[in-house]
PDB file of N, CA, C and O in Angstrom:
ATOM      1  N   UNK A   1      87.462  93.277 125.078  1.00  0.00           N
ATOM      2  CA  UNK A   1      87.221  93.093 123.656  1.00  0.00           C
ATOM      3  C   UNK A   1      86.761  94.410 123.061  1.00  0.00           C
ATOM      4  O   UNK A   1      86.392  95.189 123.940  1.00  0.00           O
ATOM      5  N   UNK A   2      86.703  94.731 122.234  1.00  0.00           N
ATOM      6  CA  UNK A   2      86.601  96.433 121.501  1.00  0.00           C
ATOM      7  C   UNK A   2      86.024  95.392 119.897  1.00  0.00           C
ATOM      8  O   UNK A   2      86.421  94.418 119.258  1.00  0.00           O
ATOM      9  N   UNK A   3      85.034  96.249 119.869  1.00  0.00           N
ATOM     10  CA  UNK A   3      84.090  96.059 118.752  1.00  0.00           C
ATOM     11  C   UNK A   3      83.725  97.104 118.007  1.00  0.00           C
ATOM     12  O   UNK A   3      82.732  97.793 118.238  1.00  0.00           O
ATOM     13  N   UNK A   4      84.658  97.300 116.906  1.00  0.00           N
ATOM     14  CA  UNK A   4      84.510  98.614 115.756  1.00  0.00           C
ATOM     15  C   UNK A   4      82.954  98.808 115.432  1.00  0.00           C
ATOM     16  O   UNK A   4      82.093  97.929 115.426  1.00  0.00           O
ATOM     17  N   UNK A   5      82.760 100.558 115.087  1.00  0.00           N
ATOM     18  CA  UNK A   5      81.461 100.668 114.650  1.00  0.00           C
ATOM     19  C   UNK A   5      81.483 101.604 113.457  1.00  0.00           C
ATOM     20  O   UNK A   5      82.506 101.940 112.861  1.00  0.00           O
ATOM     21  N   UNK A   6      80.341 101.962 113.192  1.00  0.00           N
ATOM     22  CA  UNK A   6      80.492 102.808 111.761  1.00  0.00           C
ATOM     23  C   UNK A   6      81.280 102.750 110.813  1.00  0.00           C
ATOM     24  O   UNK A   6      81.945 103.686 110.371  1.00  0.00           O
ATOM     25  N   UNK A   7      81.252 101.175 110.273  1.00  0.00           N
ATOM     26  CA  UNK A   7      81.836 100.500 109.133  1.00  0.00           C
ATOM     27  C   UNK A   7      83.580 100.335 109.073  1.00  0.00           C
ATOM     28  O   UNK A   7      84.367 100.383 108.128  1.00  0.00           O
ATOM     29  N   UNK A   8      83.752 100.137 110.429  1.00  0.00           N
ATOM     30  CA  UNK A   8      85.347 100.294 110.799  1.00  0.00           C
ATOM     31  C   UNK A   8      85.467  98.722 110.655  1.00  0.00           C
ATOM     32  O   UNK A   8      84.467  98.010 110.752  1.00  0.00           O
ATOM     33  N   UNK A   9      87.026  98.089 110.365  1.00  0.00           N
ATOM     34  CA  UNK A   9      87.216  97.096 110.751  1.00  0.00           C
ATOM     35  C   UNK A   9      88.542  97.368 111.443  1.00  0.00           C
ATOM     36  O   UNK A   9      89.319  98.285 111.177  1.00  0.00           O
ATOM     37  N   UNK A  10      88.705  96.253 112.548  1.00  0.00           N
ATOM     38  CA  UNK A  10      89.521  96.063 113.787  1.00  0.00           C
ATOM     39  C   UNK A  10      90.816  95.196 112.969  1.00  0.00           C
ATOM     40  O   UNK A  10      90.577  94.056 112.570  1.00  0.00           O
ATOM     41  N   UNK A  11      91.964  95.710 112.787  1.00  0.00           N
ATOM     42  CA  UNK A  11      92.980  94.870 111.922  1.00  0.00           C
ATOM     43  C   UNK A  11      94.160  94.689 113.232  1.00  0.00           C
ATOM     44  O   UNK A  11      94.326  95.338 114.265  1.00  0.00           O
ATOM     45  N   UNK A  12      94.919  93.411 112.612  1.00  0.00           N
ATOM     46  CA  UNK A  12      95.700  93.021 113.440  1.00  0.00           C
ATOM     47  C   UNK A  12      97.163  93.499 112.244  1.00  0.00           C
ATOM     48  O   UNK A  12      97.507  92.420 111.761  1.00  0.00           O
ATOM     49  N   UNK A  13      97.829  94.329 111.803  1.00  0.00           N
ATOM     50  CA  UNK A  13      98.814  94.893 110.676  1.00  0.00           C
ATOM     51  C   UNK A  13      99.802  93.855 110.933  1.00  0.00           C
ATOM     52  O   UNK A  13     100.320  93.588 112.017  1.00  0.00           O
ATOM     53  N   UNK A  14     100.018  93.249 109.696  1.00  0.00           N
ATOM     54  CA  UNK A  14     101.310  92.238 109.337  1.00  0.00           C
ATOM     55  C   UNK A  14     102.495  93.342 109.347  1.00  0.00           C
ATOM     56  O   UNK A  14     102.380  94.509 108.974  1.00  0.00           O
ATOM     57  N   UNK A  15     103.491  92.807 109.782  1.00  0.00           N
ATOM     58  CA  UNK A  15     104.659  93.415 109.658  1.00  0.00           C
ATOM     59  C   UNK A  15     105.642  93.003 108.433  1.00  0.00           C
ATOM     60  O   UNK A  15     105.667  91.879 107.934  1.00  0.00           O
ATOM     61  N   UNK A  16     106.428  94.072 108.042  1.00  0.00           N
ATOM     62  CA  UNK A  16     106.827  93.930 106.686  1.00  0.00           C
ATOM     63  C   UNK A  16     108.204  93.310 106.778  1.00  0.00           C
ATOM     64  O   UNK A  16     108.886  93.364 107.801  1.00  0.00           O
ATOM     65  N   UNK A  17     108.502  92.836 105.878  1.00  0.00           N
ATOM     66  CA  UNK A  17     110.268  92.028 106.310  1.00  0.00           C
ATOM     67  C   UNK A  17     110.550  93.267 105.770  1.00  0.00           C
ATOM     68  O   UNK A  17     109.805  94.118 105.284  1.00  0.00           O
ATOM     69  N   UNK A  18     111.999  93.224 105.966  1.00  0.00           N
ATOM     70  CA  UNK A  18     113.137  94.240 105.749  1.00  0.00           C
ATOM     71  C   UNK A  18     113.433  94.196 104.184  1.00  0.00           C
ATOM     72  O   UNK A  18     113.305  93.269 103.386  1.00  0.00           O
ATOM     73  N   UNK A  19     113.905  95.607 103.999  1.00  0.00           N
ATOM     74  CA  UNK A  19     114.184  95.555 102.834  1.00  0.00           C
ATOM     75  C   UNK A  19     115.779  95.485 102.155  1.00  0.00           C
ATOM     76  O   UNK A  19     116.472  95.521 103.171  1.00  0.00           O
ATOM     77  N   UNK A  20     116.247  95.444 101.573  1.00  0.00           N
ATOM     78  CA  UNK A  20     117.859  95.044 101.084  1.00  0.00           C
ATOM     79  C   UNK A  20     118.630  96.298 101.360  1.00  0.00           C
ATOM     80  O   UNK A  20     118.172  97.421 101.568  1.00  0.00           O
ATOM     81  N   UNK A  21     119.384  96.065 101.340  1.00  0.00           N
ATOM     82  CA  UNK A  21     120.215  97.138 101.906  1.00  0.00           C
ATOM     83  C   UNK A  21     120.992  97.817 100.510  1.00  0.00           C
ATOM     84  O   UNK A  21     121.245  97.417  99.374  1.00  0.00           O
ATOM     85  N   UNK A  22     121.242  99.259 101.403  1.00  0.00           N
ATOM     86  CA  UNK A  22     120.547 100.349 100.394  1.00  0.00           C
ATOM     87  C   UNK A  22     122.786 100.847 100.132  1.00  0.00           C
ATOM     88  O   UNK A  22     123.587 100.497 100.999  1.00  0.00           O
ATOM     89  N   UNK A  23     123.113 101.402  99.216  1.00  0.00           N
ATOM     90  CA  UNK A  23     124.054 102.247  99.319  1.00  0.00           C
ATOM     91  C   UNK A  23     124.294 103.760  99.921  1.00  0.00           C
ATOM     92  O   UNK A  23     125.294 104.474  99.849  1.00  0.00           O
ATOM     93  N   UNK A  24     123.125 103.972 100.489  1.00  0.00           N
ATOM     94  CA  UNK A  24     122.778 105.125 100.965  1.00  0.00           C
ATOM     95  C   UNK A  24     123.101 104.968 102.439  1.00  0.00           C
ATOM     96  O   UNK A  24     122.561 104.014 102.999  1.00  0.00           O
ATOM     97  N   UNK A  25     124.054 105.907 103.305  1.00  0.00           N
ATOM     98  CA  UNK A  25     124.206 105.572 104.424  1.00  0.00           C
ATOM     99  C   UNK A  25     122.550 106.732 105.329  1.00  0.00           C
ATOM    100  O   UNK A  25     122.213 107.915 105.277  1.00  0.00           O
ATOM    101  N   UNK A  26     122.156 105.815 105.842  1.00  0.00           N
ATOM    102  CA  UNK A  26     121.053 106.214 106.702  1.00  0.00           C
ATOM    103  C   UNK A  26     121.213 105.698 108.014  1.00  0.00           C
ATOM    104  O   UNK A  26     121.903 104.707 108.251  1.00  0.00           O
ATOM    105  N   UNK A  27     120.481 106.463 109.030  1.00  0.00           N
ATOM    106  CA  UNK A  27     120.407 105.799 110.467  1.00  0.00           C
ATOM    107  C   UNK A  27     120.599 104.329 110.586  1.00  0.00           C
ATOM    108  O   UNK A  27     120.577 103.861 109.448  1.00  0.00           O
ATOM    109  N   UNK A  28     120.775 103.417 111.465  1.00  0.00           N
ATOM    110  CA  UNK A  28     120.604 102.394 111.619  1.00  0.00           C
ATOM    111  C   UNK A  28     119.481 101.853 112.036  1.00  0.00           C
ATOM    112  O   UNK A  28     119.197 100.670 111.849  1.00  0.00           O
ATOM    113  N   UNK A  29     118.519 102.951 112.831  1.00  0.00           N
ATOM    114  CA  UNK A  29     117.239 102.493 113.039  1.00  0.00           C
ATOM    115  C   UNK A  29     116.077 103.597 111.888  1.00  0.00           C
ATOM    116  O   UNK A  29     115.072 104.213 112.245  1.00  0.00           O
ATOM    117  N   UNK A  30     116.502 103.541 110.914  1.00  0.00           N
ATOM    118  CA  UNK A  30     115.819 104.521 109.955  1.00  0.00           C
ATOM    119  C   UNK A  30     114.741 103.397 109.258  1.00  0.00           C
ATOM    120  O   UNK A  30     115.132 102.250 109.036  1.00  0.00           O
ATOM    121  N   UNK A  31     113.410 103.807 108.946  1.00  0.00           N
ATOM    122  CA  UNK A  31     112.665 102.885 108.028  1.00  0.00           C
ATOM    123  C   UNK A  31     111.754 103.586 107.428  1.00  0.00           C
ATOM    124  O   UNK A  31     110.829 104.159 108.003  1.00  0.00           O
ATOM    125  N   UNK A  32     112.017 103.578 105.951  1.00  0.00           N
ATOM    126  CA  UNK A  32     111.650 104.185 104.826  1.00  0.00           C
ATOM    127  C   UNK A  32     109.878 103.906 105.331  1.00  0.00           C
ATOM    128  O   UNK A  32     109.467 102.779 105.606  1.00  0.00           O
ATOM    129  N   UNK A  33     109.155 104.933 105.368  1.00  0.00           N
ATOM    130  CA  UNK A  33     107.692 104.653 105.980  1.00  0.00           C
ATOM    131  C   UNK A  33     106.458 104.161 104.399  1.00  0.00           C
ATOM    132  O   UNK A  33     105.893 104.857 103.556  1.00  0.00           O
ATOM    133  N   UNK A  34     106.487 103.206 104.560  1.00  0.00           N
ATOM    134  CA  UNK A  34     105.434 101.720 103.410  1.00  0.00           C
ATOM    135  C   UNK A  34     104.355 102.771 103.232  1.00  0.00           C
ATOM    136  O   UNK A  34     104.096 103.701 103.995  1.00  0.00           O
ATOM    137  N   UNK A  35     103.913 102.528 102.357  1.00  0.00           N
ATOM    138  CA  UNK A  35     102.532 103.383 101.236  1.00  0.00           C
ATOM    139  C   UNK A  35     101.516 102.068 101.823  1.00  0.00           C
ATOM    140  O   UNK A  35     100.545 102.113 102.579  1.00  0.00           O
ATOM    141  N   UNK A  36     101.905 101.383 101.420  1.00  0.00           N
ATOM    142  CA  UNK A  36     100.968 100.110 101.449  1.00  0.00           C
ATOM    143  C   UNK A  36     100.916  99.323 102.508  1.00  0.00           C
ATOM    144  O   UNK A  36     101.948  98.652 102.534  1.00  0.00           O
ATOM    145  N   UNK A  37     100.235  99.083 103.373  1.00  0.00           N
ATOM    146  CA  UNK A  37     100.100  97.973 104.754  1.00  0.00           C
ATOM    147  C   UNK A  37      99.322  96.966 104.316  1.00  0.00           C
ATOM    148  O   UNK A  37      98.446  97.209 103.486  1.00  0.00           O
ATOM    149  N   UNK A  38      99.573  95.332 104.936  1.00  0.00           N
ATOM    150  CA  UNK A  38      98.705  94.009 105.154  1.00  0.00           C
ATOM    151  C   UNK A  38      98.318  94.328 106.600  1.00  0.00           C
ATOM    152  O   UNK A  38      99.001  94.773 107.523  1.00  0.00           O
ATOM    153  N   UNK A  39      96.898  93.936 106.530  1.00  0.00           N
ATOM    154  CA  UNK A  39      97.016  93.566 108.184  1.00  0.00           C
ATOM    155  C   UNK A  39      95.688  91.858 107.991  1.00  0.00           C
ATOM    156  O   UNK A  39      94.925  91.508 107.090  1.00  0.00           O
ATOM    157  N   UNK A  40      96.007  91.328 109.217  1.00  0.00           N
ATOM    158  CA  UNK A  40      94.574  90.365 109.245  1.00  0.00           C
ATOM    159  C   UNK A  40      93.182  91.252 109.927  1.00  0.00           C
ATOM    160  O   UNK A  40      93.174  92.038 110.874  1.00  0.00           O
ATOM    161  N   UNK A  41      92.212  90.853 109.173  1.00  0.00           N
ATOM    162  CA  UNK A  41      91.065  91.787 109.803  1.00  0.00           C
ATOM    163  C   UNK A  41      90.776  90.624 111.490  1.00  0.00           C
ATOM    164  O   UNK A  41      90.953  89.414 111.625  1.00  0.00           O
ATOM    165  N   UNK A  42      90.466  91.293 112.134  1.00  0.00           N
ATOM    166  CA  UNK A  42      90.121  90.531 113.784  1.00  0.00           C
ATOM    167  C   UNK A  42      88.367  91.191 113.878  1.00  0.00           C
ATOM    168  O   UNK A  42      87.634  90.762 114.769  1.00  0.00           O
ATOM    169  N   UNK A  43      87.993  91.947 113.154  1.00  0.00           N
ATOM    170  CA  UNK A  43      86.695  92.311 113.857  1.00  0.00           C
ATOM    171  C   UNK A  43      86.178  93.378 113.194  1.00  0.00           C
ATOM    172  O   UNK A  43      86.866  94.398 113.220  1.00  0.00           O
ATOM    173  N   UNK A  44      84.730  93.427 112.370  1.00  0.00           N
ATOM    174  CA  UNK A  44      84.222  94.709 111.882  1.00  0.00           C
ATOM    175  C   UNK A  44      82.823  94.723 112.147  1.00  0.00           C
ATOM    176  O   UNK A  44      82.057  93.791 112.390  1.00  0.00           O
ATOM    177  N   UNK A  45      82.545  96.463 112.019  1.00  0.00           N
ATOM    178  CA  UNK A  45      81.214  96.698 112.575  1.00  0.00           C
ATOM    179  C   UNK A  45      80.069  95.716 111.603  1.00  0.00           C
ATOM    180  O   UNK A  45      80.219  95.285 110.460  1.00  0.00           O
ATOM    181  N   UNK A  46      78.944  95.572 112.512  1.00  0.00           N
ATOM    182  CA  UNK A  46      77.629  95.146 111.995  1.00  0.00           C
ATOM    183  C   UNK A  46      77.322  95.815 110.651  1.00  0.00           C
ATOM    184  O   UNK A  46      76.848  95.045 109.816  1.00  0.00           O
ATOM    185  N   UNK A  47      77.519  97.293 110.206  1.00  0.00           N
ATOM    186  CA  UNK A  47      77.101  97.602 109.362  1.00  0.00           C
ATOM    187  C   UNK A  47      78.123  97.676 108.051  1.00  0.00           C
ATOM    188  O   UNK A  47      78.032  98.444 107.094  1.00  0.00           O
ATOM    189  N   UNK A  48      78.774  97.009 108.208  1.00  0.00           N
ATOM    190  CA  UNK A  48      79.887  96.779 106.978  1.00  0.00           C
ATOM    191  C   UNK A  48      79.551  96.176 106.164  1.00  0.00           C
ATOM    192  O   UNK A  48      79.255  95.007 106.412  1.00  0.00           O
ATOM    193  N   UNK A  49      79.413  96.774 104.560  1.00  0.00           N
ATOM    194  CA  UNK A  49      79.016  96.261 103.455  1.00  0.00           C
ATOM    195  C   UNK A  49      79.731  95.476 102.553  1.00  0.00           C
ATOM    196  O   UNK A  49      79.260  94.856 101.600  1.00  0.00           O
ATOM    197  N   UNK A  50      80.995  95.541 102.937  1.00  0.00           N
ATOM    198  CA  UNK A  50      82.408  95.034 101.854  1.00  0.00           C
ATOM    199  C   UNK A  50      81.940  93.973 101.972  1.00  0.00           C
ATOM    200  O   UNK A  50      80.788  93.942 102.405  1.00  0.00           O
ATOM    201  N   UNK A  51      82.556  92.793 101.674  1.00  0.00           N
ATOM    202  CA  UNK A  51      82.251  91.519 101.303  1.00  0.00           C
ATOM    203  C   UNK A  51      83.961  90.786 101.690  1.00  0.00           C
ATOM    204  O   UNK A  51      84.767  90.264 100.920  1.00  0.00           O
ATOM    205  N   UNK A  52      84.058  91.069 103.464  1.00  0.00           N
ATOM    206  CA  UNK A  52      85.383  90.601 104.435  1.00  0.00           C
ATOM    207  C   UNK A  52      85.099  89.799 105.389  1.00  0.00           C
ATOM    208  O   UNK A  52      84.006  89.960 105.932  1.00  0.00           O
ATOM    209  N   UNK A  53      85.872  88.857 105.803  1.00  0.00           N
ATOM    210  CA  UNK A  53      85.386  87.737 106.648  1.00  0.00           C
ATOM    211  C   UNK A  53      86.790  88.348 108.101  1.00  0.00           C
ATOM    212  O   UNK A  53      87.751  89.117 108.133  1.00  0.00           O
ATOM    213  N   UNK A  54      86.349  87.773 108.693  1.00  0.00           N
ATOM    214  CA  UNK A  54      87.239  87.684 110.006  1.00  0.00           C
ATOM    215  C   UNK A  54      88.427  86.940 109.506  1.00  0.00           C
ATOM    216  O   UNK A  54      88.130  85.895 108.927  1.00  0.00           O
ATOM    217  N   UNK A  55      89.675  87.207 109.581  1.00  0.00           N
ATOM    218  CA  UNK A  55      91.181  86.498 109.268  1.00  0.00           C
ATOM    219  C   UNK A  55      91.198  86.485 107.990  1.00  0.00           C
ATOM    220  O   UNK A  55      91.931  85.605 107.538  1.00  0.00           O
ATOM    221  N   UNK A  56      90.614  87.194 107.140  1.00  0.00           N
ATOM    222  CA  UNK A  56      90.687  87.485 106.076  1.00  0.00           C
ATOM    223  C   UNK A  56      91.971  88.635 105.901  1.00  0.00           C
ATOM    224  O   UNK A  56      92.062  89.442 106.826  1.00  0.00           O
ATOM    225  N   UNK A  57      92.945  88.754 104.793  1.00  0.00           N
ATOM    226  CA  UNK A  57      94.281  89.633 104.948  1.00  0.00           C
ATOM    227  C   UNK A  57      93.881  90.487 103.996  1.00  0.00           C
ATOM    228  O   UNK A  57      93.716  90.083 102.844  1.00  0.00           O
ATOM    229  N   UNK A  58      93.609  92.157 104.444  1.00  0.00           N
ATOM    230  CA  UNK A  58      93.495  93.027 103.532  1.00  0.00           C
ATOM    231  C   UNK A  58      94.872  94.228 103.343  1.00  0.00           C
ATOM    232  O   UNK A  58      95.681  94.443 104.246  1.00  0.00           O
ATOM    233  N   UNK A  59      94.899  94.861 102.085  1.00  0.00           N
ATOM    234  CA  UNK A  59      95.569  95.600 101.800  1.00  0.00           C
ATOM    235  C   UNK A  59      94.848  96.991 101.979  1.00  0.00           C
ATOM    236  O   UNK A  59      93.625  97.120 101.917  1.00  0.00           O
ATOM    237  N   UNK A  60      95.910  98.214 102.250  1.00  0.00           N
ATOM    238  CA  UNK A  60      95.200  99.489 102.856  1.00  0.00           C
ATOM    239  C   UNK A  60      96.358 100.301 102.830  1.00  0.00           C
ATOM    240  O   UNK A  60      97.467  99.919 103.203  1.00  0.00           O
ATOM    241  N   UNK A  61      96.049 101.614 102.313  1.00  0.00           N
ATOM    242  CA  UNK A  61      96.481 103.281 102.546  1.00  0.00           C
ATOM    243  C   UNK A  61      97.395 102.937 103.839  1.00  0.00           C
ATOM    244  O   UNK A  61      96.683 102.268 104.588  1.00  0.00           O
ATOM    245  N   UNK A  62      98.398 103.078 104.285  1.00  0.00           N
ATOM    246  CA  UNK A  62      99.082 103.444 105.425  1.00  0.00           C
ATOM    247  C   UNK A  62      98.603 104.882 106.328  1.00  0.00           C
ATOM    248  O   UNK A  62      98.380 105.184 107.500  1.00  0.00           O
ATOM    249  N   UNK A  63      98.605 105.347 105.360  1.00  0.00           N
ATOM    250  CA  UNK A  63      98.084 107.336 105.930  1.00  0.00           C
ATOM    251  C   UNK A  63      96.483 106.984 106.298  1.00  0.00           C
ATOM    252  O   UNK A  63      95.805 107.995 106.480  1.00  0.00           O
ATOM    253  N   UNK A  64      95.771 105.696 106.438  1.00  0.00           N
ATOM    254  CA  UNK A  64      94.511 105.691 106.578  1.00  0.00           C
ATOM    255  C   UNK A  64      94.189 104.701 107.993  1.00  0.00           C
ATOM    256  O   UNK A  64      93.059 104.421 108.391  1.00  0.00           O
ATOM    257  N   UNK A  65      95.138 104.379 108.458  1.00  0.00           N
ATOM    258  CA  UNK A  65      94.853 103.456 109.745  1.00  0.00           C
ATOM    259  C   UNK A  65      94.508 104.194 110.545  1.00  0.00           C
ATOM    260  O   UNK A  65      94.906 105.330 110.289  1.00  0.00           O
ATOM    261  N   UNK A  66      93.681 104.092 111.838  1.00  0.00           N
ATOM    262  CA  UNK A  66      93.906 104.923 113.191  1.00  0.00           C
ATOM    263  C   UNK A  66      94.073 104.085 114.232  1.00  0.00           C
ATOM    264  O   UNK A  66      93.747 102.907 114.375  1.00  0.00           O
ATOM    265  N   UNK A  67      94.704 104.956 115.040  1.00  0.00           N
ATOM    266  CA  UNK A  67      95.734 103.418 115.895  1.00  0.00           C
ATOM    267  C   UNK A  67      95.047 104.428 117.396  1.00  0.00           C
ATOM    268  O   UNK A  67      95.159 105.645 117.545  1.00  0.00           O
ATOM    269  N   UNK A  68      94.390 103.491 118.288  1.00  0.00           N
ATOM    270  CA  UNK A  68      94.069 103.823 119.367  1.00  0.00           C
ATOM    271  C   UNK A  68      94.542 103.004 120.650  1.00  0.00           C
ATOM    272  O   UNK A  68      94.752 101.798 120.522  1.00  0.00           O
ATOM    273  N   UNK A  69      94.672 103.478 121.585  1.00  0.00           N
ATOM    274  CA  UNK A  69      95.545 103.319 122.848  1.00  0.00           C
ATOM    275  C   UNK A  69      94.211 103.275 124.014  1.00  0.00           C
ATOM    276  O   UNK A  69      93.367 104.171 124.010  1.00  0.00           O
ATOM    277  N   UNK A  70      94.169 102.378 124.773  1.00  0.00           N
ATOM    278  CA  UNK A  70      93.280 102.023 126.055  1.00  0.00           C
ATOM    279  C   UNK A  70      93.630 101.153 127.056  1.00  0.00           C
ATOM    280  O   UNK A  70      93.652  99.979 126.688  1.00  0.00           O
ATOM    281  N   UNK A  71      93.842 101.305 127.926  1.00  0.00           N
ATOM    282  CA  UNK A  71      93.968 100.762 128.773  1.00  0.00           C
ATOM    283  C   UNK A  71      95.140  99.335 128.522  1.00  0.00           C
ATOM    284  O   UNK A  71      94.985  98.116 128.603  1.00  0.00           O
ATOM    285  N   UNK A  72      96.484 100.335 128.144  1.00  0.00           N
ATOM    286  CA  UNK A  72      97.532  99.603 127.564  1.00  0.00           C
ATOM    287  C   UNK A  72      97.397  98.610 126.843  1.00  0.00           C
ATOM    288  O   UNK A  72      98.010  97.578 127.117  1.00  0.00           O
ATOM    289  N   UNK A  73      96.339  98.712 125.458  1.00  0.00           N
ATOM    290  CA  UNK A  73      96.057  97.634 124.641  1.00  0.00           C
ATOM    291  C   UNK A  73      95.951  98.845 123.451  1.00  0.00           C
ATOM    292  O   UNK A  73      95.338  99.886 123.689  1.00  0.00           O
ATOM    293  N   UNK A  74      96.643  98.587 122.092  1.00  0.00           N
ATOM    294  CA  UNK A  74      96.711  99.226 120.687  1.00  0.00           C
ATOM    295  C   UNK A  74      95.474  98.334 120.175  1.00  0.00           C
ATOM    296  O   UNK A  74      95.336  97.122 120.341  1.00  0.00           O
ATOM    297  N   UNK A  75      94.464  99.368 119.405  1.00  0.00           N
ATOM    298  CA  UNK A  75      93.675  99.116 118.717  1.00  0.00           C
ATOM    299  C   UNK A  75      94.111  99.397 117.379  1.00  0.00           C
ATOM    300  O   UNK A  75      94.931 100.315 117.399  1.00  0.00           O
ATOM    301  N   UNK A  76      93.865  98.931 116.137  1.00  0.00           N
ATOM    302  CA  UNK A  76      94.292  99.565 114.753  1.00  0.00           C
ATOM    303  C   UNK A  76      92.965  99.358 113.717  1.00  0.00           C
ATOM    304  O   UNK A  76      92.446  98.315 113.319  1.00  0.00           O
ATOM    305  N   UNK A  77      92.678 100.567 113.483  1.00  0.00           N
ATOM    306  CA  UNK A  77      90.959 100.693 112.880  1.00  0.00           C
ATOM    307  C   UNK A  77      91.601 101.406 111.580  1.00  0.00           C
ATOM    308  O   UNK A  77      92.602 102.109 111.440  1.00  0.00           O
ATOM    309  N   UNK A  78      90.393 100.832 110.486  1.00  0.00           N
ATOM    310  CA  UNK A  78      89.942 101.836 109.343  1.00  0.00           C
ATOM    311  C   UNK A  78      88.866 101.578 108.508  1.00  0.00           C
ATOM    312  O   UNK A  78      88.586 100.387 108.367  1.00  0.00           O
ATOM    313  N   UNK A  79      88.256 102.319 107.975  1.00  0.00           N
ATOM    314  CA  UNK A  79      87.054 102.151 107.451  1.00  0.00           C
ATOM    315  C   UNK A  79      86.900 101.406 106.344  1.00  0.00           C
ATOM    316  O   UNK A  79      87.850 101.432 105.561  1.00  0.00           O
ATOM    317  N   UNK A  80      85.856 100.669 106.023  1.00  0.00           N
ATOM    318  CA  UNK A  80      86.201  99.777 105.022  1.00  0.00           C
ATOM    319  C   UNK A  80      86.484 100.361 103.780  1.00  0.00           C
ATOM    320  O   UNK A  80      86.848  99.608 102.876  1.00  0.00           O
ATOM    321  N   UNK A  81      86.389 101.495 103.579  1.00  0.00           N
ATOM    322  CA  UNK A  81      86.068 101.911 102.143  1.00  0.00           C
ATOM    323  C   UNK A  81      87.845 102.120 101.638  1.00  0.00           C
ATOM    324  O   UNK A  81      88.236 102.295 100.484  1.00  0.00           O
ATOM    325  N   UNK A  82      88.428 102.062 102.494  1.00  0.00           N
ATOM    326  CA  UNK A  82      89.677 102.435 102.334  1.00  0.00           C
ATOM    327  C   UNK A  82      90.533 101.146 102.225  1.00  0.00           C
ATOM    328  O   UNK A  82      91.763 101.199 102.242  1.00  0.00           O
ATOM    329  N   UNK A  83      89.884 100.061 102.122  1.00  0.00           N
ATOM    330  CA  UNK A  83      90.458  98.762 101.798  1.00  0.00           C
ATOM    331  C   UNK A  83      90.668  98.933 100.290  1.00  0.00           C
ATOM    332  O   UNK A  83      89.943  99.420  99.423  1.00  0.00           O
ATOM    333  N   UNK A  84      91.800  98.419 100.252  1.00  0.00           N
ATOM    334  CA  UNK A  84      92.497  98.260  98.522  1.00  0.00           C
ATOM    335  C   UNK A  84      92.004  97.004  97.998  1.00  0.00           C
ATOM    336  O   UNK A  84      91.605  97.039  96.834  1.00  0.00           O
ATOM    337  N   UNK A  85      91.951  95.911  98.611  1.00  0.00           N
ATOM    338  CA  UNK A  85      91.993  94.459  98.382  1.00  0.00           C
ATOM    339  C   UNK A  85      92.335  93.528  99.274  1.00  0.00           C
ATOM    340  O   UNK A  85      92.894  93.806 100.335  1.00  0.00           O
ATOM    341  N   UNK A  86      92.029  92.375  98.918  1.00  0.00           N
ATOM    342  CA  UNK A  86      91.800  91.608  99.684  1.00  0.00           C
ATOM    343  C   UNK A  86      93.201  90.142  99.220  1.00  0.00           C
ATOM    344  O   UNK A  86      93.188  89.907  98.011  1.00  0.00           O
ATOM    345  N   UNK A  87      94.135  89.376  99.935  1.00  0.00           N
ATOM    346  CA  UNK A  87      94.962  88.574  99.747  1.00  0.00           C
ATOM    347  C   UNK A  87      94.983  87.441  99.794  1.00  0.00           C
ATOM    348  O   UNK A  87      95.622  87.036 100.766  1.00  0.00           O
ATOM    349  N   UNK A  88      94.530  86.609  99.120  1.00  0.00           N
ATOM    350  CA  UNK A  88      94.497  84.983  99.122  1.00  0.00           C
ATOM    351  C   UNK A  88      95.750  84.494  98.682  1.00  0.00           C
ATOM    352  O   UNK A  88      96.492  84.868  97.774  1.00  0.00           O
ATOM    353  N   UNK A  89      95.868  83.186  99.871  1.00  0.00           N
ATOM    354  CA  UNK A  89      96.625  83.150 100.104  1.00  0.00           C
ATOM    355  C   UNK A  89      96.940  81.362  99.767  1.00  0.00           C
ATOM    356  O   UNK A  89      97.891  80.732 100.230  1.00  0.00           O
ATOM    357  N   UNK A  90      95.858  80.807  98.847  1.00  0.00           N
ATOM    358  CA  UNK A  90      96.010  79.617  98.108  1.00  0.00           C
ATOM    359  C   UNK A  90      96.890  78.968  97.351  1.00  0.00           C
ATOM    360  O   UNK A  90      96.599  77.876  96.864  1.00  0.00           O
TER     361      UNK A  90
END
């Protein structure tokens, strides 16, 4: 289990459906790289002030994730401050 600290939260990143197809011939495995990521939050430090619950779906900077590697398990962290918003889903 890995437990973010210094106001990190532990996200699980939704994956984006595909987008329509373009007139532009590009690779076949080419993907225009998203500004904007969902992920579900799984876990944030004790000292996190935002106002985020666990499985709660936030929006976030793409250029702001950090994606860590251990013991063949991907972690995907970022600090809360870099949360855009939050997605209800009512």
């Amino acid at each position: 289990m890995f437990s973010p600290c210094n106001r990190y939260l532990l996200l699980d990143p939704i994956e984006e459906e595909d987008k329509e197809e373009t007139s532009i011939l590009l690779p076949e495995d080419y993907k225009e790289p998203a500004r904007h990521g969902a992920a579900k939050v799984m876990g944030k430090s004790l000292d996190c002030t935002i106002g985020i619950e666990l499985g709660d779906t936030v929006v976030y900077p793409t250029n702001t994730i950090e994606n860590i590697s251990f013991n063949k398990k991907e972690y995907y962290l970022i600090l809360e401050n870099f949360v855009l918003g939050v997605i209800n889903e009512d």
